[in-house]
C-alpha positions in Angstrom: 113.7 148.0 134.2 113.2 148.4 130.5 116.1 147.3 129.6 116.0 143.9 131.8 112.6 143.3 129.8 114.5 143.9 126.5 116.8 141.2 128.2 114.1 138.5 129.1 112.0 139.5 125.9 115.2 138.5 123.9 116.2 135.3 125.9 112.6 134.1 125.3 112.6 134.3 122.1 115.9 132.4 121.8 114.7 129.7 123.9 111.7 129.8 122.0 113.8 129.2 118.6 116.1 127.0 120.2 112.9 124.8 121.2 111.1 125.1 117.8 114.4 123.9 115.7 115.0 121.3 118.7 111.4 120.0 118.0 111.3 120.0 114.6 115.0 118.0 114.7 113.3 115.6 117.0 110.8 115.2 114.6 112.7 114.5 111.6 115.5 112.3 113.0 113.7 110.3 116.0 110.5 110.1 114.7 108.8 108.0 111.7 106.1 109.4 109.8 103.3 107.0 109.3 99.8 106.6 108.4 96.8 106.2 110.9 94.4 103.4 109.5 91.4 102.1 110.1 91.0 99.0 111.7 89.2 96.2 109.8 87.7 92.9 111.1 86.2 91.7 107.9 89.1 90.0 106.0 88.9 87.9 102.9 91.1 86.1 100.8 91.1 86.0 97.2 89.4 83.2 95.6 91.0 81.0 92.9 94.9 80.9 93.9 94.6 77.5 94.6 96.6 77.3 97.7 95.2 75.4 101.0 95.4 77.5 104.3 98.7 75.1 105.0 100.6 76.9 102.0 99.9 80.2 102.4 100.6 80.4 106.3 104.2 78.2 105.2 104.8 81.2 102.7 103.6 84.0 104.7 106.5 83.1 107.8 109.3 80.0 105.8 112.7 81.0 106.9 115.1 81.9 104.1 118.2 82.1 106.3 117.9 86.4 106.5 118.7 88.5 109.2 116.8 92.0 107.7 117.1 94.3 110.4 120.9 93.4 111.6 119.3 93.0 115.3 117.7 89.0 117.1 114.1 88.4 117.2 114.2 88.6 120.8 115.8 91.8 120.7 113.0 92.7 118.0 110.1 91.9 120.2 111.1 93.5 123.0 112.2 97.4 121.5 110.0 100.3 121.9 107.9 102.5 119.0 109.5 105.6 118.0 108.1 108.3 119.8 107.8 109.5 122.9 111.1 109.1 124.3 110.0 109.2 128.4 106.8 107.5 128.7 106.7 104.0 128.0 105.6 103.8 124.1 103.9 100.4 122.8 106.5 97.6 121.1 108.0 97.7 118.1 106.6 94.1 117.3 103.0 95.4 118.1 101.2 94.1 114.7 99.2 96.9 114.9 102.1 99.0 114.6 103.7 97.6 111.9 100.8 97.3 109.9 100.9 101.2 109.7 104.0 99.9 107.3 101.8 98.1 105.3 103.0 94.7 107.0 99.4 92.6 107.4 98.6 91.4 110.7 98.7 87.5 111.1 95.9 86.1 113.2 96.2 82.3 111.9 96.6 79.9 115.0 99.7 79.0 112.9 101.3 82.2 113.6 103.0 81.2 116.9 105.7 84.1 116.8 102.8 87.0 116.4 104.6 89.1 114.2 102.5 90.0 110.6 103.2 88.4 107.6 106.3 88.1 105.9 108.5 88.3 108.8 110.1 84.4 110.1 111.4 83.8 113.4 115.2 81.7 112.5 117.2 79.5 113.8 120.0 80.5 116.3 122.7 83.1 115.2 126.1 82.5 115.1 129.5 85.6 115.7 131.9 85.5 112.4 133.8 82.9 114.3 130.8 80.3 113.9 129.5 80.3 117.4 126.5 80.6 118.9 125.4 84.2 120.2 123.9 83.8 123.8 121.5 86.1 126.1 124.4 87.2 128.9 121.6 86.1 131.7 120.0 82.8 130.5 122.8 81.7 128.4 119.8 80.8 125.6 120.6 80.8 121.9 119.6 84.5 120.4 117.6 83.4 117.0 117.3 85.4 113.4 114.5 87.5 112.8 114.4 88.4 108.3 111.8 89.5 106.2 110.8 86.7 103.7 109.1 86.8 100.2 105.8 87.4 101.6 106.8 90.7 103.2 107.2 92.1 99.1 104.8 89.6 97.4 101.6 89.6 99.5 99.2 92.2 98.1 95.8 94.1 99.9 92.7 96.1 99.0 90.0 97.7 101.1 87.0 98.1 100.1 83.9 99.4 101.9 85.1 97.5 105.4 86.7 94.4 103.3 89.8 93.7 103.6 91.2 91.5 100.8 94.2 89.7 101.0 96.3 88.3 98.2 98.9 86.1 98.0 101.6 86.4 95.3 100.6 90.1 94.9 101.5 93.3 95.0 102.6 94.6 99.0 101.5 98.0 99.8 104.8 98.1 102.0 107.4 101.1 103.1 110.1 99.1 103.8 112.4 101.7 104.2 110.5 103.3 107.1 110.6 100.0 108.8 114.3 99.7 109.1 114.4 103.7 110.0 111.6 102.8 112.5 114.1 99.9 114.3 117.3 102.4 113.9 115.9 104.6 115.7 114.5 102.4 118.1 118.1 101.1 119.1 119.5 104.3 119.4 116.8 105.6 121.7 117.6 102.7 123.9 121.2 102.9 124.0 120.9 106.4 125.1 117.7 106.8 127.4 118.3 104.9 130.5 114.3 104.2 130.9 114.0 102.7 127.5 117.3 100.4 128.3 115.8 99.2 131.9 112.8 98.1 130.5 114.5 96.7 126.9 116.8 94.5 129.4 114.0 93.4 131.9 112.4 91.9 128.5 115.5 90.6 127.2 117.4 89.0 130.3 114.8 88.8 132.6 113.6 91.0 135.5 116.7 90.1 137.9 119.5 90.5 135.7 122.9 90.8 136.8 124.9 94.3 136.2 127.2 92.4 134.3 124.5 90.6 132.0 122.9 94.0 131.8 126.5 95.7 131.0 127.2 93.0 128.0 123.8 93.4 126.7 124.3 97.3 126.5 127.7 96.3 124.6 125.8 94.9 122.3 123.5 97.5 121.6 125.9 99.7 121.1 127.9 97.8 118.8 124.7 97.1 116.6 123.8 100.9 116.4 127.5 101.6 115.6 127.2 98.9 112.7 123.8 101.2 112.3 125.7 104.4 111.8 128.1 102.9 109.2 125.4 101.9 107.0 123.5 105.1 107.6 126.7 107.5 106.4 127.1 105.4 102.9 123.1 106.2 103.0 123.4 110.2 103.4 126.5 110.0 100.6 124.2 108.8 98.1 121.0 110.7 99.2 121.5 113.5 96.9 121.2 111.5 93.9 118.0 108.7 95.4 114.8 108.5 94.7 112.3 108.0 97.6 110.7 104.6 97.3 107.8 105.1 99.4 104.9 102.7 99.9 104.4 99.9 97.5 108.0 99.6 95.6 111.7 99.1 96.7 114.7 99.7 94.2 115.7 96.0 94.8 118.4 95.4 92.7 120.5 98.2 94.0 120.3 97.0 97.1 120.7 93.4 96.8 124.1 95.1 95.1 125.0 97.5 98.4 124.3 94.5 100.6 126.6 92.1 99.0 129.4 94.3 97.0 129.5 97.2 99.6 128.3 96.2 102.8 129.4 92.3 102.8 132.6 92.2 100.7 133.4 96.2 102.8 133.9 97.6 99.8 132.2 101.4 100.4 133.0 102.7 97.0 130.5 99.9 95.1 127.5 101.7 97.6 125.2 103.8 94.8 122.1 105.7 94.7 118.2 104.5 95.1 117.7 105.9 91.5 115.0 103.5 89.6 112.5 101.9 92.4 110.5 99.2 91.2 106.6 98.0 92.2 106.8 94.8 93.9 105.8 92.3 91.1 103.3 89.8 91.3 104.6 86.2 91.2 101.9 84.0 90.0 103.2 82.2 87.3 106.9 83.5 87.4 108.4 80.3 87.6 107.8 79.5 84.5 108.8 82.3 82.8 112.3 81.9 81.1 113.3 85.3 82.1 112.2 87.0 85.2 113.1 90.5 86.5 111.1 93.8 85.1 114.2 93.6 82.6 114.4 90.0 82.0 117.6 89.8 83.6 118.0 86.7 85.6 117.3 83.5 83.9 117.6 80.6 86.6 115.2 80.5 89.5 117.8 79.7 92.4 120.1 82.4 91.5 117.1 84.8 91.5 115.8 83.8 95.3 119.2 83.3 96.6 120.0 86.7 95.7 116.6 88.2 96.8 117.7 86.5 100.2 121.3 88.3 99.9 119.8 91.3 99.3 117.4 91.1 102.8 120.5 90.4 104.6 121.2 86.6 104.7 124.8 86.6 106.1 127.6 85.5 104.4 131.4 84.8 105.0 134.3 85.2 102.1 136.8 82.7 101.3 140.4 83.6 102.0 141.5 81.0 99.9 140.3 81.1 95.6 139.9 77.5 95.5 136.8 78.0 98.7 133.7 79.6 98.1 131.6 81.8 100.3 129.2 80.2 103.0 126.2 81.9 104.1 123.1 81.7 106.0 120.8 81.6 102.4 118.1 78.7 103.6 118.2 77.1 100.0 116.1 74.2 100.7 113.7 76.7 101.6 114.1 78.8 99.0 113.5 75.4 97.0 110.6 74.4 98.8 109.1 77.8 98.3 109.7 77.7 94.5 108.1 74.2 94.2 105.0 75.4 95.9 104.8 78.7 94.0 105.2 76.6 90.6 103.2 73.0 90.9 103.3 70.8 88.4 104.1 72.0 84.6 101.1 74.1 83.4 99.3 72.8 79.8 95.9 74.0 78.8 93.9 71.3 80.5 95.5 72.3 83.8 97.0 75.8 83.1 99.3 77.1 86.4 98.5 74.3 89.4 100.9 76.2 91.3 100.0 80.1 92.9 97.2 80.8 90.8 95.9 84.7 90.0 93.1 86.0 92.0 89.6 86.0 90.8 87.1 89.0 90.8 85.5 89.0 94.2 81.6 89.6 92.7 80.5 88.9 96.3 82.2 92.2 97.4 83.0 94.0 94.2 80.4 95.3 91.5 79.7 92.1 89.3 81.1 92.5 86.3 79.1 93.9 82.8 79.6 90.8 81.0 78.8 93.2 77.6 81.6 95.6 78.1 83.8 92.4 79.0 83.1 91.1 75.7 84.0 94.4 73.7 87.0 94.7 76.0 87.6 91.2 74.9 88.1 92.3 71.4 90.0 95.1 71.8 92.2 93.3 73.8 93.1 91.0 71.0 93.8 94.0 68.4 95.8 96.3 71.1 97.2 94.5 74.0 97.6 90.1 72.9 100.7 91.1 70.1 102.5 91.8 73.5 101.2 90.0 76.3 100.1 87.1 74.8 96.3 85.8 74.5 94.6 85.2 77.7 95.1 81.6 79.8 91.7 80.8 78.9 92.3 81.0 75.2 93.7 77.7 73.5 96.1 80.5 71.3 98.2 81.0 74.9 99.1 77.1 75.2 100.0 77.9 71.1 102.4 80.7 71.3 105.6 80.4 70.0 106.6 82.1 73.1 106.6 79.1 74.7 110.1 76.9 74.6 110.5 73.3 73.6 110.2 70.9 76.7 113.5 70.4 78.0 114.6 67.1 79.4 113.0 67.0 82.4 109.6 67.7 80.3 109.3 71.2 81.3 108.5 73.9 78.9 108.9 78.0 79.9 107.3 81.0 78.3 110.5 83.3 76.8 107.9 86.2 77.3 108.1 89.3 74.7 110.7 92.1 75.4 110.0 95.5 74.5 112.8 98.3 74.0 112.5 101.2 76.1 112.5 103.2 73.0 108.9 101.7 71.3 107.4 101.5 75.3 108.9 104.5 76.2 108.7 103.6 79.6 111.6 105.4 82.5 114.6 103.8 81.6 116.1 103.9 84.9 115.7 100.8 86.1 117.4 99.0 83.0 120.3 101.7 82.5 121.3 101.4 85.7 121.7 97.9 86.3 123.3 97.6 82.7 125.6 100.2 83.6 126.8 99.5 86.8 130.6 98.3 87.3 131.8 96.8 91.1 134.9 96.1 92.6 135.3 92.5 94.8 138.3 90.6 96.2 139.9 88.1 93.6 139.8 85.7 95.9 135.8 85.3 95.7 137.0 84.0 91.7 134.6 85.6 89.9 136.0 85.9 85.8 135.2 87.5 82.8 134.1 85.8 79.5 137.5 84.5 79.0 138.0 82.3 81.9 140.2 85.2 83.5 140.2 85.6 87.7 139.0 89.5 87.7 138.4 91.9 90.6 136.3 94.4 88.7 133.5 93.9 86.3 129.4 94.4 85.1 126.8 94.2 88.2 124.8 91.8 86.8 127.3 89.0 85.2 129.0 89.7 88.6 126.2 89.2 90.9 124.9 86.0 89.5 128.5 84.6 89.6 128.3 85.5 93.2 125.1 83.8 94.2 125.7 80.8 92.1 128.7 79.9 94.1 127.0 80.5 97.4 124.5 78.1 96.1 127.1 75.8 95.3 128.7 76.0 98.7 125.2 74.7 99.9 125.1 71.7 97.9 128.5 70.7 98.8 128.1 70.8 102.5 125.4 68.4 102.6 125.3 64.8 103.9 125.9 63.2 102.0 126.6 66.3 99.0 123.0 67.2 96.7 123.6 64.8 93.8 123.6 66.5 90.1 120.6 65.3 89.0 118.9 67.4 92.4 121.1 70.3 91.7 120.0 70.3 88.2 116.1 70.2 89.6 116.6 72.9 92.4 118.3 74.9 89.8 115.1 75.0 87.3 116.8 72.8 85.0 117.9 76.3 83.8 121.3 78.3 82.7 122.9 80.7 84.9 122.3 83.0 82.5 122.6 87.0 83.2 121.6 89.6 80.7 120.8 93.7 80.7 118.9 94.2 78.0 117.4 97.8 77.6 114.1 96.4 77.5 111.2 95.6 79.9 109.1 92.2 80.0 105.6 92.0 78.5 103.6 89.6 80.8 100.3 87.9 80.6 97.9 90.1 82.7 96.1 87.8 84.8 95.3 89.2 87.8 96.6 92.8 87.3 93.2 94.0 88.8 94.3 93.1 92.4 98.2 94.8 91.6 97.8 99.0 91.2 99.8 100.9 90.5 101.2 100.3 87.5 104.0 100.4 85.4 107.3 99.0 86.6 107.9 101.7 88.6 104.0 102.3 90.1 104.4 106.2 88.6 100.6 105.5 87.1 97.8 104.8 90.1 95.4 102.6 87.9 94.6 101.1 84.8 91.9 104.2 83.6 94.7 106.3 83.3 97.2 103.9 82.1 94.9 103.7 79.2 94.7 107.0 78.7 97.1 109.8 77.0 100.2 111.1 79.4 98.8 114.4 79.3 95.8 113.3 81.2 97.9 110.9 83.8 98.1 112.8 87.1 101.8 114.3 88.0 101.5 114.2 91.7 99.6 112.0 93.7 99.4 110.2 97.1 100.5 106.2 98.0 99.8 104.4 101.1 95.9 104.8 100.4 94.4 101.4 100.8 90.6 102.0 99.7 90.5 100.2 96.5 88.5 102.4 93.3 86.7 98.8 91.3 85.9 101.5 88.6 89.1 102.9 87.7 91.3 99.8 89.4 93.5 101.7 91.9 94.2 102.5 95.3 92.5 106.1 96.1 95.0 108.5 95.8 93.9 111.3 98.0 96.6 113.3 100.6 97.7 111.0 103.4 99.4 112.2 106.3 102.3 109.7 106.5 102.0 108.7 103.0 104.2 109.2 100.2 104.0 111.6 97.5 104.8 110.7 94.4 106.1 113.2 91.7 106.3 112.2 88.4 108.8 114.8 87.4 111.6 113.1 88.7 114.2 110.4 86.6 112.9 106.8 87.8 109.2 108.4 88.6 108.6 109.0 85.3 104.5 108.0 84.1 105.5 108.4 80.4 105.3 105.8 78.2 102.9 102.5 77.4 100.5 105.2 75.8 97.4 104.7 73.3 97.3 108.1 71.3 97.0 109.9 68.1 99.9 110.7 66.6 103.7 108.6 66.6 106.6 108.3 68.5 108.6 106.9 71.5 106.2 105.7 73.9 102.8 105.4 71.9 101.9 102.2 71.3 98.7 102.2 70.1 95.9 104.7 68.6 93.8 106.7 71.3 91.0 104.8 73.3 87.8 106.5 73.7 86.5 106.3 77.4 84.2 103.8 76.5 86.9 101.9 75.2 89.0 102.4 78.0 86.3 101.1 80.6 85.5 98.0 78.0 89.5 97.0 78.3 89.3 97.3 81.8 86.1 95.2 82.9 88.1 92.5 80.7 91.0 92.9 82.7 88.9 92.0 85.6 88.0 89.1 83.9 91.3 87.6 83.6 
């Protein structure tokens, strides 16, 4: 008797293991870790960005031509949560749900598709032979769902049951959990018959044939293979990437794994998340000579096409050198976007008429102390205007030498300060590794080096805007009739295709930056209080995904969040050093140390600007 008791005791306590490491599996791999928010109903937008309802709902949904998530909308709207894997969990495409992503809902009667913004519903997808892709039942076109420049560049704070919206600004986004969130939403559905029956009565209908049913659930598996792939070139470089985590992306390194590995099937050109950037503002980028954190993309085509790339527009390779590649890149869009973020060349008596930077809400904020404004004022013109330039509002902006001589088309574009890592003292990682990155390509895509020369290895950068310039091209040639020079020459930003990687970051005018924590290029500091302050009194850990909004220290809280993201500044590409007013010299001080007083002065004139 004993002895059977040892026997159960013993199989219990397997069973009880095997269950606890079978949970704990089932939470890491099938579920997504997410924050629970509250729900708000008071939502404002920002004041002074000069936009009519009309232009923001066109940027918060225009169609670049991307296909994000590798699956159709309808396909999109009609998966299940993560989650419970028997009982029916809500939809994927629940607004609610995503906004526990950081993706803001979208209640504008505009909105037809429902989903939040930054997502647009496409045009119908085509198979690598060029035709269309069909639902099996109704024989209806299956159309593109992508994430557009609004899902990066549309920024949020909370405050006291506000909800503030900004366009142009900083998202508070996981991206990556998103795309982990529809992987394993496709897998679960491929494999738990329940969660297929009631995926295929959305897609196909509720009386769908077997064999409609059957081709559907060939499709599904063939995306979650395609899933798979992608996923083990993920786990090879894992060991060596950085978490991004809410409210930045490493960018360029993708863009590159989309288009040099994943496109052209090149595995060996996949690398490692290793410097992940803040989403930038992009009030008045486009007219900045230079864009990029490291000034590395010079014409404004090149730089949206290849955002577009790098969010999975499609494209198809020549076989032949004398063709070049055709994708699904939307650049009159792109165009159309550009022209509305840049209005009409900026001068002092009109200064940005395009996507203007946000203005102090007073009616929900603290009003500002218009006497610590005015001492921030000063200091601001002895510590921060020798790099970022005067403010807008002084005549000594519109006077910088910074600015360029009008071109011929009139224009004029601010070649904006760059600062070597080794003054700033900023992480390098973000400008190391794009400078040092090599890739491999077909010769038949023509790419050459300076000498003319047809190569099939070279520098990321040089290589990439090659690339995207000759997808571009393709564009203009296959209209009717073809995009006449002079057009090209205006959709191009009457600019150069020029390429550089420069170890250095971009100083930029600071309009706005209120309504954009965290800061530095790489969000490693949560707001401007302690980017003022010494590196010694920065905090080394702390919490993103917070959305309460601190008017005193300009930041998101950064208390523990279950679901959040943790950020260590320890870590190569996290690092908060740098960009630091101290006593003392040496890489990374910048300026002498700022009493408190000081500090708080500087910041109430930032919230000014």
């Amino acid at each position: 008797m004993k002895k059977t008791l040892a026997i159960v005791a013993v199989v219990l306590v397997v069973l009880a293991v095997v269950a606890i490491v079978g949970f704990q599996c089932y939470r890491e791999k099938l579920t997504v870790d997410v924050p629970e928010y509250q729900q708000l109903t008071k939502v404002k937008w920002a004041d002074g960005q000069n936009w009519t309802q009309a232009e923001s709902d066109r940027f918060h949904h225009i169609d670049q031509g991307t296909q994000t998530f590798g699956i159709p909308y309808e396909w999109f709207m009609a998966l299940e949560q993560p989650g419970n894997l028997f009982c029916p969990p809500g939809l994927l495409s629940d607004q609610t749900y995503l906004d526990r992503f950081g993706f803001i809902p979208d209640e504008s009667a505009a909105n037809d598709t429902k989903l939040p913004i930054g997502f647009a519903h496409g045009g119908p997808i085509v198979d690598p032979a060029g035709g269309p892709v069909l639902n099996p039942q109704t024989q209806a076109p299956m159309t593109s769902l992508g994430l557009t420049c609004a899902a990066c560049h549309t920024g949020r704070l909370d405050y006291e049951g506000t909800r503030i919206l900004i366009d142009g600004g900083s998202a508070l986004t996981d991206v990556n959990k998103l795309q982990n969130a529809v992987a394993i939403s496709v897998l679960t559905t491929v494999y738990i018959p329940s969660r297929f029956d009631r995926f295929a009565a959305r897609v196909l209908g509720p009386n769908a044939s077997d064999d409609a049913k059957s081709k559907l659930r060939a499709s599904l598996k063939q995306t979650r293979t395609q899933m798979l792939s992608v996923g083990s070139l993920e786990d090879s470089v894992k060991a060596h990437s950085i978490e991004e985590g809410f409210t930045r992306l490493d960018a360029l390194s993708r863009i590159g794994n989309t288009v040099f590995a994943l496109d052209m099937a090149h595995p060996e050109n996949f690398v490692s998340y290793s410097a992940p950037v803040h989403f930038p503002r992009i009030w008045y980028a486009s007219w900045f000579l230079w864009v990029q954190y490291d000034g590395s993309i010079e014409r404004p085509m090149v730089r949206n096409a290849g955002e577009a790339l790098g969010v999975r527009a499609t494209v198809e390779f020549p076989i032949a050198k004398s063709e070049l590649p055709s994708s699904s890149v939307r650049v009159d869009e792109l165009d159309k976007i550009e022209q509305q973020l840049a209005g009409k060349s900026p001068t002092q008596d009109n200064p940005f008429p395009g996507l203007g930077s946000p203005k102090w809400p007073t009616d929900i904020f603290p009003a500002l102390n218009t006497d610590r404004v005015a001492a921030g004022a000063a200091l601001y013109k002895q510590r921060c205007a020798h790099c970022h330039l005067a403010a807008t509002t002084d005549p000594n902006f519109w006077n910088a030498p910074q600015w360029t001589k009008p071109n011929a088309a009139g224009q004029r574009y601010l070649n904006l300060n760059m600062v070597d890592i080794s003054y700033v003292g900023t992480d390098p990682a973000q400008a190391e590794d794009i400078a040092n990155r090599m890739v491999n390509f077909p010769e038949t895509i023509g790419i050459t080096d300076s000498s003319g020369k047809v190569i099939a290895r070279g520098p990321f950068g040089p290589v990439l805007g090659q690339f995207v310039s000759k997808v571009v091209e393709r564009w203009y040639n296959t209209q009717t009739p073809p995009t006449p020079d002079a057009e090209r020459d205006r959709m191009n930003g009457y600019r150069d295709n020029g390429i550089q990687a420069k170890l250095q970051y971009k100083a930029r005018p600071l309009n706005g930056i209120w309504a954009t924590p965290p800061y530095l290029h790489n969000s490693s500091v949560p707001n401007l209080y302690s980017l003022l302050s010494p590196v010694s009194e920065r905090p080394e850990t702390f919490y993103l995904g917070n959305r309460e909004y601190d008017p005193v220290n300009v930041g998101y809280h950064t208390e523990k969040l279950d679901g959040g993201f943790k950020f260590d500044t320890s870590t190569r590409g996290n690092s908060n050093a740098g960009h630091e007013f101290n006593n003392g010299s040496g890489q990374g001080i910048i300026g002498p140390l700022l009493t408190p007083d000081e500090r708080y002065a500087l910041i109430e004139y930032l919230k000014s600007l």
